[in-house]
C-alpha positions as CSV (number, residue, x, y, z in Angstrom):
1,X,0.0,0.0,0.0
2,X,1.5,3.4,-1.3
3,X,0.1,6.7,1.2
4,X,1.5,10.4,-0.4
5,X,0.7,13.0,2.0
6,X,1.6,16.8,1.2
7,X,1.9,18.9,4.2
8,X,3.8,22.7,4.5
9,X,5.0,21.3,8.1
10,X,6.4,17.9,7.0
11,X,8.6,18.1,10.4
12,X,5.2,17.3,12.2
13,X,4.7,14.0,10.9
14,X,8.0,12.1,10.6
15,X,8.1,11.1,14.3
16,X,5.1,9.2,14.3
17,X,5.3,7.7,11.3
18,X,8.4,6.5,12.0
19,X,7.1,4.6,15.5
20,X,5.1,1.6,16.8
21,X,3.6,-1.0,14.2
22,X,3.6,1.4,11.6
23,X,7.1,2.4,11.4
24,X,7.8,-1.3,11.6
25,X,5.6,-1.9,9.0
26,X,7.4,0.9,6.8
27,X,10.9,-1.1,7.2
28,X,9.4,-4.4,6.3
29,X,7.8,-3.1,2.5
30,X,4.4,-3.6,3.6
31,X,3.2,0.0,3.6
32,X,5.0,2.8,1.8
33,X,4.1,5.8,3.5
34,X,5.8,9.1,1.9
35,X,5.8,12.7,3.3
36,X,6.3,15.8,0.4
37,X,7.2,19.0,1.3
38,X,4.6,21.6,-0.2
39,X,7.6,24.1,-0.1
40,X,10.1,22.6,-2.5
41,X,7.4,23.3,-4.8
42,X,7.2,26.9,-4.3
43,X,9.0,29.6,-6.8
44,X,9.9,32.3,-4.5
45,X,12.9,32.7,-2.2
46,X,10.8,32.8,0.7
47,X,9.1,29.4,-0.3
48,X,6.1,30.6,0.4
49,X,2.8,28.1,0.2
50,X,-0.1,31.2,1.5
51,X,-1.2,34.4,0.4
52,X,-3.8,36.8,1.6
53,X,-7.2,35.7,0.5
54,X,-9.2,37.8,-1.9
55,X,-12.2,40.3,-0.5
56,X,-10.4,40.6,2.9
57,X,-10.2,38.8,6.2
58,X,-8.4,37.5,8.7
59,X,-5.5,35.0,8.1
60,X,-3.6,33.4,5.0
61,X,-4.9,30.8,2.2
62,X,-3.0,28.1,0.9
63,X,-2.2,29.0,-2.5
64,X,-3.2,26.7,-5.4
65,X,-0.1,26.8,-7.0
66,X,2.2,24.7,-4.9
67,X,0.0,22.6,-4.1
68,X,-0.8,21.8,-8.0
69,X,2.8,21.5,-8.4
70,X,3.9,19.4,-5.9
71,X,0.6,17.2,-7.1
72,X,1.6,17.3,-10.6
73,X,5.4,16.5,-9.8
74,X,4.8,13.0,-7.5
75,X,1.6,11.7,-9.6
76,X,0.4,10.1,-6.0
77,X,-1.4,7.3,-5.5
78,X,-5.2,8.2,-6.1
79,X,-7.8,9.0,-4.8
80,X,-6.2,12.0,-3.0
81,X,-8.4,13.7,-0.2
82,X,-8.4,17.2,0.9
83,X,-8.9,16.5,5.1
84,X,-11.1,19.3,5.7
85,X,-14.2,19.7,8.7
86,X,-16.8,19.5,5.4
87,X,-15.5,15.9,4.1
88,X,-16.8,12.6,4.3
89,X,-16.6,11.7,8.2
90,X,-13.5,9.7,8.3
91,X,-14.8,6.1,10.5
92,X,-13.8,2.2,11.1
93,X,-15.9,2.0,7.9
94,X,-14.0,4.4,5.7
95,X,-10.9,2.9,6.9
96,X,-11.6,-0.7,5.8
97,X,-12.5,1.0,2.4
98,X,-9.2,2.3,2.0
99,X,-7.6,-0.4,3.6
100,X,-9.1,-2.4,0.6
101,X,-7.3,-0.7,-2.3
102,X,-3.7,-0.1,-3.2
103,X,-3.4,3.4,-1.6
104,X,-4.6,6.8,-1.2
105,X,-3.4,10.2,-0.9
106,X,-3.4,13.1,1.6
107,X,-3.5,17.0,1.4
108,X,-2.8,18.6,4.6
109,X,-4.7,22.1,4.6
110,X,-3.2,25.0,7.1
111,X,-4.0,28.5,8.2
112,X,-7.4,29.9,7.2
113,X,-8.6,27.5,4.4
114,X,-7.5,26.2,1.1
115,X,-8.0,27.7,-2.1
116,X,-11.2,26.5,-3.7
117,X,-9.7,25.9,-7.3
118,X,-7.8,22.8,-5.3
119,X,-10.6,21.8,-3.9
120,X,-12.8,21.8,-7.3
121,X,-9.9,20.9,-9.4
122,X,-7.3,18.5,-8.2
123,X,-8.9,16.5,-4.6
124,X,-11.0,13.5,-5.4
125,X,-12.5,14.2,-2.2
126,X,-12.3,15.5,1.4
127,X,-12.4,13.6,4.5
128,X,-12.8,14.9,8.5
129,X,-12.1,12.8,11.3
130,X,-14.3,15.2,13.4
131,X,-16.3,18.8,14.0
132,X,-13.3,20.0,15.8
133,X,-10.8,23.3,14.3
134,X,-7.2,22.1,14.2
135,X,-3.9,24.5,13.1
136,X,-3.6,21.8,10.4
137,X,-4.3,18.9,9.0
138,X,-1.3,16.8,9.5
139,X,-2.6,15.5,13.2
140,X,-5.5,14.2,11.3
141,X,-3.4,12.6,8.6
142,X,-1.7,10.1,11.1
143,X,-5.1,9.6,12.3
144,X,-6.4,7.9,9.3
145,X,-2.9,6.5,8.2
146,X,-2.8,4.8,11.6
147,X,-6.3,3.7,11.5
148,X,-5.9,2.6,7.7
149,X,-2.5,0.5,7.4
150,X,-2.9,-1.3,11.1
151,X,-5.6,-3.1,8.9
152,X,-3.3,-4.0,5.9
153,X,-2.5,-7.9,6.5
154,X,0.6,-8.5,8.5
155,X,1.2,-4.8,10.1
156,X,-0.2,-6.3,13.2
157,X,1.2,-9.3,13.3
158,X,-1.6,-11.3,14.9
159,X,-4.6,-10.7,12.5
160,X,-7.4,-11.8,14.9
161,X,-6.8,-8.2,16.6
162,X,-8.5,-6.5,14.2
163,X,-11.3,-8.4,14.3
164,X,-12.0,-7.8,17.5
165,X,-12.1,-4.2,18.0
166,X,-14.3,-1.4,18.4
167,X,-16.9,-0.6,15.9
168,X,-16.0,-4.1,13.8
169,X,-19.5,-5.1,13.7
170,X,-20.7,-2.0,14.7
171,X,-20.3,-2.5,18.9
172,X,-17.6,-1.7,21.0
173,X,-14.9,-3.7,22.2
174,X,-15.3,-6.0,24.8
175,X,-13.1,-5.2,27.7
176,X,-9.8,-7.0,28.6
177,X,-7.9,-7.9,31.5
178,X,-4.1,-9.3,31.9
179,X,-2.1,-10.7,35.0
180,X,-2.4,-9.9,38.2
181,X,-6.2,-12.3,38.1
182,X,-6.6,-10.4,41.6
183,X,-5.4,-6.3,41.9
184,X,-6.0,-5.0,44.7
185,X,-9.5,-6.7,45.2
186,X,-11.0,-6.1,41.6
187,X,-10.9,-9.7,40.1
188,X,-11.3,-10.5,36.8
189,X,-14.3,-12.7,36.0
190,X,-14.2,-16.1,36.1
191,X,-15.2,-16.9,32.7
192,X,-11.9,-15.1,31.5
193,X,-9.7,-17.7,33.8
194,X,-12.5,-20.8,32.8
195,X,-10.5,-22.2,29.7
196,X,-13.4,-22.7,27.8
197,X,-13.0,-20.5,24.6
198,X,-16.7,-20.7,23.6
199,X,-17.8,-19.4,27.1
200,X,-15.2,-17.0,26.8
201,X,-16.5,-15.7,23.6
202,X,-20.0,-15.6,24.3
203,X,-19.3,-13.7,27.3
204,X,-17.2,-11.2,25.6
205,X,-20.1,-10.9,22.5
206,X,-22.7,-9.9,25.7
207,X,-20.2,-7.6,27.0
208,X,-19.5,-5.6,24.0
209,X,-23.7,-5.1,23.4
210,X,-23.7,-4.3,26.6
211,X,-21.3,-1.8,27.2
212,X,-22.6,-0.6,23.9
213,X,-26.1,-0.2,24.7
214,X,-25.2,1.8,27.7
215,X,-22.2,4.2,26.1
216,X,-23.2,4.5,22.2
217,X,-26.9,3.6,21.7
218,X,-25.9,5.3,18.4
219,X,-24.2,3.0,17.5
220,X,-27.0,0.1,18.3
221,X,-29.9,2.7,16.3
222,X,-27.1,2.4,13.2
223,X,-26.8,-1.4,13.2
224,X,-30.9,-1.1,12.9
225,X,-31.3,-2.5,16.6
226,X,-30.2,-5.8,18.7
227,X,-31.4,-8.4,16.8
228,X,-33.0,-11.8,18.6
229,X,-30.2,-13.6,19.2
230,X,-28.6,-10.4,20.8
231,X,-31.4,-9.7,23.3
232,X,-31.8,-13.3,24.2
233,X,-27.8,-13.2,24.4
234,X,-28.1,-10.6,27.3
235,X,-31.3,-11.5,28.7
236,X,-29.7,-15.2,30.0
237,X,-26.6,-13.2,31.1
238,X,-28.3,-11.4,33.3
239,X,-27.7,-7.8,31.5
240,X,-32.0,-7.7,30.4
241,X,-31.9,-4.3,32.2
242,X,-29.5,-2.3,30.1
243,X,-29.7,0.8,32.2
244,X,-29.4,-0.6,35.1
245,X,-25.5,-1.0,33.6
246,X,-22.4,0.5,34.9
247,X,-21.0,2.8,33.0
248,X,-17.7,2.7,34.9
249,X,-17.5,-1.1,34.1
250,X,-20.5,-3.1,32.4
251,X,-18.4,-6.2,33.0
252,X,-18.6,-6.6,36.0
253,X,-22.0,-6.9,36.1
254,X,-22.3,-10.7,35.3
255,X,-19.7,-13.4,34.7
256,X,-22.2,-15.9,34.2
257,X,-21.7,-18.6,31.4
Protein backbone atom coordinates (compact mmCIF):
# COMPACT_ATOMS: atom_id res chain seq x y z
CA UNK A 1 0.00 0.00 0.00
CA UNK A 2 1.52 3.41 -1.27
CA UNK A 3 0.09 6.71 1.20
CA UNK A 4 1.52 10.43 -0.41
CA UNK A 5 0.72 13.00 2.02
CA UNK A 6 1.63 16.83 1.22
CA UNK A 7 1.87 18.88 4.20
CA UNK A 8 3.79 22.69 4.54
CA UNK A 9 4.99 21.29 8.05
CA UNK A 10 6.36 17.90 7.05
CA UNK A 11 8.56 18.14 10.43
CA UNK A 12 5.22 17.32 12.23
CA UNK A 13 4.69 14.00 10.89
CA UNK A 14 7.96 12.07 10.58
CA UNK A 15 8.10 11.11 14.33
CA UNK A 16 5.06 9.18 14.35
CA UNK A 17 5.31 7.74 11.26
CA UNK A 18 8.38 6.54 11.96
CA UNK A 19 7.08 4.63 15.51
CA UNK A 20 5.08 1.60 16.77
CA UNK A 21 3.65 -1.00 14.22
CA UNK A 22 3.59 1.38 11.55
CA UNK A 23 7.14 2.38 11.42
CA UNK A 24 7.85 -1.33 11.55
CA UNK A 25 5.63 -1.86 9.04
CA UNK A 26 7.39 0.86 6.78
CA UNK A 27 10.87 -1.14 7.25
CA UNK A 28 9.36 -4.44 6.34
CA UNK A 29 7.78 -3.11 2.53
CA UNK A 30 4.45 -3.60 3.60
CA UNK A 31 3.22 -0.02 3.55
CA UNK A 32 4.95 2.83 1.78
CA UNK A 33 4.12 5.85 3.49
CA UNK A 34 5.80 9.14 1.94
CA UNK A 35 5.79 12.70 3.29
CA UNK A 36 6.25 15.75 0.40
CA UNK A 37 7.21 18.99 1.32
CA UNK A 38 4.64 21.60 -0.19
CA UNK A 39 7.61 24.14 -0.08
CA UNK A 40 10.11 22.62 -2.55
CA UNK A 41 7.44 23.28 -4.79
CA UNK A 42 7.23 26.90 -4.28
CA UNK A 43 8.99 29.62 -6.75
CA UNK A 44 9.87 32.30 -4.53
CA UNK A 45 12.90 32.68 -2.19
CA UNK A 46 10.77 32.81 0.70
CA UNK A 47 9.07 29.42 -0.32
CA UNK A 48 6.09 30.57 0.38
CA UNK A 49 2.84 28.07 0.19
CA UNK A 50 -0.05 31.16 1.50
CA UNK A 51 -1.17 34.36 0.41
CA UNK A 52 -3.83 36.77 1.62
CA UNK A 53 -7.17 35.66 0.48
CA UNK A 54 -9.20 37.85 -1.92
CA UNK A 55 -12.19 40.27 -0.54
CA UNK A 56 -10.40 40.63 2.88
CA UNK A 57 -10.17 38.76 6.22
CA UNK A 58 -8.38 37.45 8.67
CA UNK A 59 -5.51 35.00 8.06
CA UNK A 60 -3.63 33.45 5.03
CA UNK A 61 -4.91 30.75 2.21
CA UNK A 62 -2.98 28.13 0.95
CA UNK A 63 -2.22 29.02 -2.48
CA UNK A 64 -3.21 26.70 -5.43
CA UNK A 65 -0.10 26.76 -6.95
CA UNK A 66 2.25 24.65 -4.89
CA UNK A 67 -0.02 22.57 -4.08
CA UNK A 68 -0.82 21.82 -8.03
CA UNK A 69 2.76 21.49 -8.38
CA UNK A 70 3.94 19.40 -5.90
CA UNK A 71 0.64 17.15 -7.08
CA UNK A 72 1.57 17.28 -10.56
CA UNK A 73 5.40 16.54 -9.78
CA UNK A 74 4.78 13.01 -7.45
CA UNK A 75 1.60 11.71 -9.55
CA UNK A 76 0.36 10.06 -6.04
CA UNK A 77 -1.45 7.33 -5.46
CA UNK A 78 -5.21 8.23 -6.12
CA UNK A 79 -7.82 8.96 -4.76
CA UNK A 80 -6.25 12.00 -2.99
CA UNK A 81 -8.42 13.72 -0.23
CA UNK A 82 -8.36 17.21 0.88
CA UNK A 83 -8.87 16.48 5.09
CA UNK A 84 -11.12 19.30 5.66
CA UNK A 85 -14.24 19.67 8.67
CA UNK A 86 -16.84 19.53 5.41
CA UNK A 87 -15.45 15.87 4.05
CA UNK A 88 -16.84 12.57 4.30
CA UNK A 89 -16.59 11.72 8.17
CA UNK A 90 -13.51 9.75 8.30
CA UNK A 91 -14.83 6.12 10.52
CA UNK A 92 -13.78 2.22 11.07
CA UNK A 93 -15.93 1.99 7.88
CA UNK A 94 -14.04 4.36 5.70
CA UNK A 95 -10.88 2.86 6.90
CA UNK A 96 -11.58 -0.65 5.77
CA UNK A 97 -12.55 0.99 2.36
CA UNK A 98 -9.15 2.26 1.97
CA UNK A 99 -7.61 -0.36 3.64
CA UNK A 100 -9.13 -2.44 0.58
CA UNK A 101 -7.27 -0.66 -2.30
CA UNK A 102 -3.68 -0.10 -3.18
CA UNK A 103 -3.37 3.42 -1.58
CA UNK A 104 -4.56 6.81 -1.23
CA UNK A 105 -3.36 10.22 -0.86
CA UNK A 106 -3.45 13.06 1.63
CA UNK A 107 -3.54 17.04 1.38
CA UNK A 108 -2.80 18.55 4.57
CA UNK A 109 -4.71 22.07 4.64
CA UNK A 110 -3.24 24.97 7.08
CA UNK A 111 -4.03 28.52 8.16
CA UNK A 112 -7.43 29.92 7.17
CA UNK A 113 -8.60 27.53 4.42
CA UNK A 114 -7.47 26.22 1.09
CA UNK A 115 -7.97 27.70 -2.07
CA UNK A 116 -11.19 26.49 -3.66
CA UNK A 117 -9.71 25.93 -7.30
CA UNK A 118 -7.76 22.76 -5.27
CA UNK A 119 -10.61 21.75 -3.90
CA UNK A 120 -12.82 21.80 -7.26
CA UNK A 121 -9.91 20.92 -9.44
CA UNK A 122 -7.33 18.49 -8.18
CA UNK A 123 -8.90 16.51 -4.55
CA UNK A 124 -10.99 13.50 -5.36
CA UNK A 125 -12.48 14.23 -2.23
CA UNK A 126 -12.32 15.53 1.45
CA UNK A 127 -12.36 13.58 4.53
CA UNK A 128 -12.77 14.85 8.47
CA UNK A 129 -12.13 12.78 11.29
CA UNK A 130 -14.34 15.19 13.42
CA UNK A 131 -16.33 18.80 14.01
CA UNK A 132 -13.28 19.99 15.78
CA UNK A 133 -10.75 23.30 14.29
CA UNK A 134 -7.24 22.06 14.21
CA UNK A 135 -3.94 24.49 13.13
CA UNK A 136 -3.60 21.79 10.39
CA UNK A 137 -4.27 18.92 9.01
CA UNK A 138 -1.28 16.82 9.54
CA UNK A 139 -2.62 15.46 13.21
CA UNK A 140 -5.53 14.22 11.29
CA UNK A 141 -3.39 12.60 8.65
CA UNK A 142 -1.66 10.11 11.13
CA UNK A 143 -5.12 9.57 12.25
CA UNK A 144 -6.38 7.86 9.31
CA UNK A 145 -2.89 6.51 8.19
CA UNK A 146 -2.76 4.80 11.57
CA UNK A 147 -6.26 3.74 11.51
CA UNK A 148 -5.86 2.60 7.70
CA UNK A 149 -2.46 0.53 7.45
CA UNK A 150 -2.86 -1.30 11.12
CA UNK A 151 -5.61 -3.14 8.92
CA UNK A 152 -3.29 -4.04 5.85
CA UNK A 153 -2.51 -7.92 6.49
CA UNK A 154 0.61 -8.54 8.52
CA UNK A 155 1.23 -4.77 10.08
CA UNK A 156 -0.23 -6.29 13.17
CA UNK A 157 1.22 -9.35 13.33
CA UNK A 158 -1.63 -11.28 14.95
CA UNK A 159 -4.56 -10.68 12.50
CA UNK A 160 -7.35 -11.76 14.94
CA UNK A 161 -6.82 -8.20 16.65
CA UNK A 162 -8.46 -6.53 14.22
CA UNK A 163 -11.35 -8.43 14.30
CA UNK A 164 -12.00 -7.83 17.55
CA UNK A 165 -12.13 -4.18 18.02
CA UNK A 166 -14.33 -1.42 18.45
CA UNK A 167 -16.86 -0.63 15.86
CA UNK A 168 -16.03 -4.12 13.83
CA UNK A 169 -19.51 -5.11 13.68
CA UNK A 170 -20.75 -1.99 14.69
CA UNK A 171 -20.25 -2.50 18.91
CA UNK A 172 -17.57 -1.65 20.99
CA UNK A 173 -14.88 -3.66 22.19
CA UNK A 174 -15.28 -6.04 24.85
CA UNK A 175 -13.05 -5.19 27.73
CA UNK A 176 -9.85 -6.96 28.61
CA UNK A 177 -7.86 -7.92 31.50
CA UNK A 178 -4.05 -9.34 31.90
CA UNK A 179 -2.10 -10.66 35.03
CA UNK A 180 -2.40 -9.91 38.15
CA UNK A 181 -6.24 -12.26 38.06
CA UNK A 182 -6.65 -10.36 41.62
CA UNK A 183 -5.44 -6.25 41.91
CA UNK A 184 -6.01 -4.99 44.70
CA UNK A 185 -9.54 -6.68 45.24
CA UNK A 186 -10.95 -6.09 41.64
CA UNK A 187 -10.88 -9.71 40.11
CA UNK A 188 -11.26 -10.55 36.81
CA UNK A 189 -14.26 -12.73 36.02
CA UNK A 190 -14.17 -16.05 36.10
CA UNK A 191 -15.22 -16.90 32.68
CA UNK A 192 -11.93 -15.13 31.53
CA UNK A 193 -9.74 -17.65 33.75
CA UNK A 194 -12.51 -20.76 32.80
CA UNK A 195 -10.54 -22.17 29.73
CA UNK A 196 -13.36 -22.66 27.78
CA UNK A 197 -13.02 -20.46 24.59
CA UNK A 198 -16.66 -20.72 23.61
CA UNK A 199 -17.77 -19.37 27.10
CA UNK A 200 -15.24 -16.98 26.75
CA UNK A 201 -16.46 -15.74 23.63
CA UNK A 202 -20.04 -15.64 24.27
CA UNK A 203 -19.27 -13.69 27.33
CA UNK A 204 -17.15 -11.16 25.61
CA UNK A 205 -20.09 -10.90 22.52
CA UNK A 206 -22.68 -9.91 25.67
CA UNK A 207 -20.24 -7.58 27.05
CA UNK A 208 -19.51 -5.63 24.00
CA UNK A 209 -23.68 -5.14 23.39
CA UNK A 210 -23.73 -4.26 26.63
CA UNK A 211 -21.26 -1.76 27.20
CA UNK A 212 -22.56 -0.63 23.87
CA UNK A 213 -26.09 -0.22 24.69
CA UNK A 214 -25.19 1.84 27.69
CA UNK A 215 -22.20 4.24 26.09
CA UNK A 216 -23.17 4.49 22.25
CA UNK A 217 -26.87 3.61 21.72
CA UNK A 218 -25.91 5.33 18.37
CA UNK A 219 -24.16 2.96 17.55
CA UNK A 220 -27.04 0.12 18.31
CA UNK A 221 -29.87 2.72 16.32
CA UNK A 222 -27.06 2.36 13.21
CA UNK A 223 -26.79 -1.36 13.21
CA UNK A 224 -30.88 -1.15 12.86
CA UNK A 225 -31.25 -2.51 16.63
CA UNK A 226 -30.22 -5.76 18.73
CA UNK A 227 -31.44 -8.42 16.77
CA UNK A 228 -33.00 -11.77 18.65
CA UNK A 229 -30.16 -13.61 19.22
CA UNK A 230 -28.60 -10.43 20.79
CA UNK A 231 -31.41 -9.72 23.32
CA UNK A 232 -31.82 -13.30 24.22
CA UNK A 233 -27.78 -13.24 24.44
CA UNK A 234 -28.12 -10.56 27.30
CA UNK A 235 -31.28 -11.53 28.71
CA UNK A 236 -29.68 -15.25 29.98
CA UNK A 237 -26.63 -13.24 31.13
CA UNK A 238 -28.29 -11.43 33.29
CA UNK A 239 -27.69 -7.79 31.52
CA UNK A 240 -31.96 -7.72 30.37
CA UNK A 241 -31.89 -4.28 32.22
CA UNK A 242 -29.51 -2.26 30.07
CA UNK A 243 -29.71 0.81 32.19
CA UNK A 244 -29.35 -0.58 35.14
CA UNK A 245 -25.45 -1.05 33.57
CA UNK A 246 -22.43 0.46 34.94
CA UNK A 247 -20.98 2.76 33.00
CA UNK A 248 -17.74 2.71 34.85
CA UNK A 249 -17.49 -1.14 34.15
CA UNK A 250 -20.45 -3.07 32.45
CA UNK A 251 -18.38 -6.19 33.03
CA UNK A 252 -18.62 -6.61 36.01
CA UNK A 253 -21.99 -6.93 36.13
CA UNK A 254 -22.29 -10.71 35.30
CA UNK A 255 -19.70 -13.38 34.66
CA UNK A 256 -22.20 -15.93 34.20
CA UNK A 257 -21.70 -18.57 31.44
Amino acid sequence: MRIDIFTALPQILEAPLSASLLGRARERGLVDVRVHDLRDHTTDRHRSVDDSPFGGGAGMVLSPEPVFRAVEAVQPQRPLFLLDPGGRRFDQEVAVELAGGPGFSLLCGRYEGVDERVRRHLVDGELSIGDFVLAGGEAAAFVIVEAVTRLVPGVMGNEASAGEESFVDGLLEHPQYTRPADFRGWVVPQVLRSGDHARVARWRRAVALARTVARRPDLIEARGGLSAEETALLEVLGWSEYHGLSPEDPSQESSAP
